[in-house]
C-alpha positions as CSV (number, residue, x, y, z in Angstrom):
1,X,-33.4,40.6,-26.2
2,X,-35.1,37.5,-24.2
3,X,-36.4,38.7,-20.5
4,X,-34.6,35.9,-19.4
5,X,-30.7,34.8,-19.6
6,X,-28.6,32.4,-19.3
7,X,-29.4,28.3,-18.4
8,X,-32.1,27.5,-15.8
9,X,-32.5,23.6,-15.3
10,X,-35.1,22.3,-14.3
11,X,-35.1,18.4,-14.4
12,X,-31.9,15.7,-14.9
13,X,-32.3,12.1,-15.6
14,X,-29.0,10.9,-13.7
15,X,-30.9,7.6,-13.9
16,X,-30.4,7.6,-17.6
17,X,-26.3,7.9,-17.4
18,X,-26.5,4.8,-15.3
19,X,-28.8,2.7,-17.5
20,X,-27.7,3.1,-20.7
21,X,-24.6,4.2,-22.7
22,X,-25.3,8.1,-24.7
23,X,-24.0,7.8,-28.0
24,X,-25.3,11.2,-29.4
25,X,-27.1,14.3,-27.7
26,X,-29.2,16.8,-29.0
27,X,-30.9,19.9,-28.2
28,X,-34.6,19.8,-28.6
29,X,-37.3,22.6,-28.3
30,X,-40.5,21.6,-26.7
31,X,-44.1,22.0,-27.8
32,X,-45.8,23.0,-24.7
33,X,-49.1,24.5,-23.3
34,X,-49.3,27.6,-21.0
35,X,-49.6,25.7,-17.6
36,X,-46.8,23.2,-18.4
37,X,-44.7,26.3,-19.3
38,X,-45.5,28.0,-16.1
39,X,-45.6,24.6,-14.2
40,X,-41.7,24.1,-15.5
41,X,-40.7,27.8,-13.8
42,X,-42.0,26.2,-10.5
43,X,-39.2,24.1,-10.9
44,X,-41.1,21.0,-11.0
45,X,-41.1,17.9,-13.5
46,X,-39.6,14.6,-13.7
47,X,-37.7,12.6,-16.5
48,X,-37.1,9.3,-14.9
49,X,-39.6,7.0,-16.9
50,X,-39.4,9.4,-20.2
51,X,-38.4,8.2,-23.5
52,X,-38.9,9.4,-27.0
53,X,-40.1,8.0,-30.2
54,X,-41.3,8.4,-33.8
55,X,-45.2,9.3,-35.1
56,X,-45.4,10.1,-38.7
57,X,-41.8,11.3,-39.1
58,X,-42.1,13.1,-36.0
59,X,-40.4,13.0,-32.9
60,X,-42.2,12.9,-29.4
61,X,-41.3,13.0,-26.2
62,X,-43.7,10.7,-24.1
63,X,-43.9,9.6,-20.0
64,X,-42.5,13.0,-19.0
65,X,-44.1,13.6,-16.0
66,X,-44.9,17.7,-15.3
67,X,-47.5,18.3,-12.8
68,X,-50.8,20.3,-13.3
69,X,-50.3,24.4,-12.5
70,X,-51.7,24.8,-9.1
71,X,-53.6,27.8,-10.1
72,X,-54.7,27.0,-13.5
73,X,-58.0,26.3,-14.4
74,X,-59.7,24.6,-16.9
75,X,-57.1,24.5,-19.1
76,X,-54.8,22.7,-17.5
77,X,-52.9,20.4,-18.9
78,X,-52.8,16.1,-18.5
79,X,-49.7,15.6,-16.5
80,X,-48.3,12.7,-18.7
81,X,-49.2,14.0,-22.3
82,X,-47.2,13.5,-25.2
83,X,-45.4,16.1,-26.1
84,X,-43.7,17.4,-29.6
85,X,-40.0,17.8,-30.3
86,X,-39.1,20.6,-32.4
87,X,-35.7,19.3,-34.1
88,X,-34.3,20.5,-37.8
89,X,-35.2,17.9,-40.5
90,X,-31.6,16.8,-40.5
91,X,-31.4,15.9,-37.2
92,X,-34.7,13.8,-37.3
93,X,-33.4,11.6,-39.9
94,X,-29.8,11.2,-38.3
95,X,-31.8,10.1,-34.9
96,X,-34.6,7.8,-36.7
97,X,-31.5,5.7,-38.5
98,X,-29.8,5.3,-35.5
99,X,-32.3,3.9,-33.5
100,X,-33.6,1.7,-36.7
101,X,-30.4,-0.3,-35.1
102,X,-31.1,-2.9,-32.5
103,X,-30.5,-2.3,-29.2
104,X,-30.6,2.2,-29.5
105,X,-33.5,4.3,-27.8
106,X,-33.9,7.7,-27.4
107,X,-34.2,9.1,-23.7
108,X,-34.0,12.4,-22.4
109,X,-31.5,13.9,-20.1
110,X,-31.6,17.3,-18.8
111,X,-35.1,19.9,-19.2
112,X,-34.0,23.3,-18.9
113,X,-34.8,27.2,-19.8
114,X,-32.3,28.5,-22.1
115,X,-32.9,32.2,-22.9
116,X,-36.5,32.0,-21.6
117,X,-36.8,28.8,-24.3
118,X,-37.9,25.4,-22.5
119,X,-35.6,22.9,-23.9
120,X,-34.5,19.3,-23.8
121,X,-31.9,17.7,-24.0
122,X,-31.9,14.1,-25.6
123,X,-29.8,11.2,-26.3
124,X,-29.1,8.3,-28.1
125,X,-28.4,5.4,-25.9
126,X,-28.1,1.7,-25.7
127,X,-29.2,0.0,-23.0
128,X,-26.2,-1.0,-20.8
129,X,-26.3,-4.8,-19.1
130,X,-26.1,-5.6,-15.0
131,X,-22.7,-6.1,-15.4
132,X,-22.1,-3.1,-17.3
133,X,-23.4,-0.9,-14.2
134,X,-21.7,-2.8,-11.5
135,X,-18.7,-1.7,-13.6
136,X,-19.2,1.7,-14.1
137,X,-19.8,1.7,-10.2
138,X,-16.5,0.5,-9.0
139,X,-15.4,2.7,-11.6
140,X,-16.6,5.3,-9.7
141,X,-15.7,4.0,-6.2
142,X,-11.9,3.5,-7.0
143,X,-11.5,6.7,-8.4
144,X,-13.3,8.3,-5.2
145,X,-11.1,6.1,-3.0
146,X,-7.7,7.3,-4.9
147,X,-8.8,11.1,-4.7
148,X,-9.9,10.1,-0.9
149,X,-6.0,8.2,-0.4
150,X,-4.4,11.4,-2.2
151,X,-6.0,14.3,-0.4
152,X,-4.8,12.1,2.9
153,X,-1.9,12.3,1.9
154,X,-1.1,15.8,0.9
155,X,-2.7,17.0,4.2
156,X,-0.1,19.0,6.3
């Protein structure tokens, strides 16, 4: 039995959703040292400029920016380091053919605990275009206006 339950996040990319389209997610365990480990149960890191990509049939996640441990020492860790994806064999080959297409990368979304684990959660995306987001933004506005228009309207 893990000392710890349940699904703590730490980090979301919500600039990813807005940037490109996800096509596929997967769950990824992270190789990590000590500090980054304790530096994550702080509650601190940020995905915004990560992405992932492929070193001798490996996956790694790279520009993921989690801070040095306050009290560490020595040992602390390089704030932007690469760090290793720990994915089945399977899924590695599934990921590297898709983004072999033109147009896919691989970015993360969410880095959480899950049962004491860190984990992240990645996607395959394709980039969206200007037009695309000014889309998906009225998108969003009309449907905020329509809930706005109905709740109006069902007041007493």
């Amino acid at each position: 039995m893990p000392k710890e339950s349940g699904l703590k996040v730490v980090a979301t990319n919500r600039k990813a959703r807005h940037d490109y389209h996800v096509m596929d997610t997967y769950e990824a365990g992270l190789a990590l040292m000590g500090t980054e480990v304790k530096s994550l149960r702080e509650g601190r890191a940020s995905l915004v400029d990560g992405f992932a990509t492929f070193y001798d049939n490996e996956l790694w996640l790279e520009a993921v920016y989690i801070p040095e441990y306050l009290n560490g020492s020595w040992t602390n860790h390089s704030a932007r380091r690469r760090r290793k994806l720990l994915l089945h064999r399977e899924e590695l080959e599934k990921i590297a053919h898709k983004t072999r297409e033109s147009g896919f990368t691989i970015v993360p979304l969410q880095l959480y605990f899950l049962d004491g684990r860190a984990k992240v959660e990645i996607a395959v995306a394709k980039g969206k275009k200007d037009y695309d987001k000014r889309q998906t933004l009225r998108e969003k506005q009309d449907n905020r206006e329509a809930l706005r228009a109905m709740r109006e309207k069902n007041r007493p």
